[in-house]
C-alpha positions in Angstrom: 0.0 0.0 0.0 1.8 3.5 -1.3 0.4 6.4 0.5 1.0 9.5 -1.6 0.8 13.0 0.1 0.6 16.2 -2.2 1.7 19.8 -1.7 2.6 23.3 -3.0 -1.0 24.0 -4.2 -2.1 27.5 -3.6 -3.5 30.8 -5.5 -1.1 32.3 -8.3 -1.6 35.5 -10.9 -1.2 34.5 -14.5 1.9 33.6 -15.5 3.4 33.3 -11.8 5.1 29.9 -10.8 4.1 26.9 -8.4 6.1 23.5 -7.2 3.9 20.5 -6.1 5.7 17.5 -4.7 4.3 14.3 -4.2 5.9 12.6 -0.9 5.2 8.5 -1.1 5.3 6.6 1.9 7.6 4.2 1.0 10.7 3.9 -1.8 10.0 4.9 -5.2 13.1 3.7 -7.0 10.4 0.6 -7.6 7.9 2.6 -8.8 7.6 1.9 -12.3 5.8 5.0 -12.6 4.6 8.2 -11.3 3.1 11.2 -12.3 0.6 14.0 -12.2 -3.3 14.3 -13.0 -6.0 17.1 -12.7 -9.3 17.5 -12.8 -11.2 21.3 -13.1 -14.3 21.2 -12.3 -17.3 20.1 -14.6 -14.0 18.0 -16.5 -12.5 14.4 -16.4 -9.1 13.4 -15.1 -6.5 14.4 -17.1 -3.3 13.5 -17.5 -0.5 16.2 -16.7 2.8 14.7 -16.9 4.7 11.0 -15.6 8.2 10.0 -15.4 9.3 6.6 -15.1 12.0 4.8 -12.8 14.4 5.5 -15.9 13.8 9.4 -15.6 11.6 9.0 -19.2 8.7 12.0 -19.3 5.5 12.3 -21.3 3.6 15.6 -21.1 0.1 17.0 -21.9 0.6 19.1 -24.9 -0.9 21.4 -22.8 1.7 22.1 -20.2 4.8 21.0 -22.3 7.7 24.0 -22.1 6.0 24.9 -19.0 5.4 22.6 -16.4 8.8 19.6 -15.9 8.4 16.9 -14.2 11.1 15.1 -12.0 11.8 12.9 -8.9 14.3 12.5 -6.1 14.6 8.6 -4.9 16.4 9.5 -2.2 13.6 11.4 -0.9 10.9 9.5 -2.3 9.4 12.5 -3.9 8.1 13.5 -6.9 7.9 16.9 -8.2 5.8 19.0 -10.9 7.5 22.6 -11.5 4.6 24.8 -13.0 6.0 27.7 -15.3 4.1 30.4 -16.5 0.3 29.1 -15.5 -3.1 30.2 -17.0 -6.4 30.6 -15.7 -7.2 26.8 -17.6 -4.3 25.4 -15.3 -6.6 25.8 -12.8 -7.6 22.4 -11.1 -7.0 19.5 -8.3 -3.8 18.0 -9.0 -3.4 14.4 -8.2 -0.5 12.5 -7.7 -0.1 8.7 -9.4 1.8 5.7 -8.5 1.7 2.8 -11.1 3.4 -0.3 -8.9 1.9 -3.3 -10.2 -1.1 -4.4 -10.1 -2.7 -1.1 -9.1 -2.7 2.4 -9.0 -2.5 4.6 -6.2 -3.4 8.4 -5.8 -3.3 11.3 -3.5 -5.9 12.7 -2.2 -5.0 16.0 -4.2 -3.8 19.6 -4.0 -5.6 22.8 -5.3 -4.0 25.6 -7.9 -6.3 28.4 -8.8 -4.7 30.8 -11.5 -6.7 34.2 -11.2 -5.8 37.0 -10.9 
């Protein structure tokens, strides 16, 4: 069981910056893979970005050249850097673990982008 705990959510102008991290509750170096999701409201889940335990990303087209992905196995963290954001990156952002045979999430972190 991989408890994931999100943070760095918050309120940010347009085109201001935000870092969530993803803390897991145990090692991720056998994760196969992690990532980020969000959902706005009235909208399904959607995929942000993952990264797997080789350090290979895939990005919404969305948020590509402005939001990287990345994680620290020594700290069993994930991270999403958010780079000039818009008022439609506004959502809950979700973390993901994909350790076989299930999925696990977080229980999610706000970003509003409003000015």
């Amino acid at each position: 069981q991989v408890q994931l705990v999100e943070s760095g959510g918050g309120l940010v102008q347009p085109g201001g910056s935000l870092r969530l991290a993803c803390a897991a509750s145990e090692s991720i170096s056998g994760i196969s893979a992690m990532g980020w999701y969000r959902q706005a409201p009235g909208k399904q889940r959607e995929l942000v970005a993952t990264i797997t335990s080789g350090d290979s990303t895939n990005y919404a087209d969305s948020v590509k050249g402005r939001f990287t992905i990345s994680r620290v196995n020594a700290k069993n963290t994930v991270y999403l850097q958010m780079n000039s954001l818009k008022p439609e990156d506004t959502a809950v952002y979700y973390c993901i673990a994909r350790k076989w045979p299930r999925d696990y999430w977080g229980q999610g972190t706000q970003v509003t982008v409003s000015s």
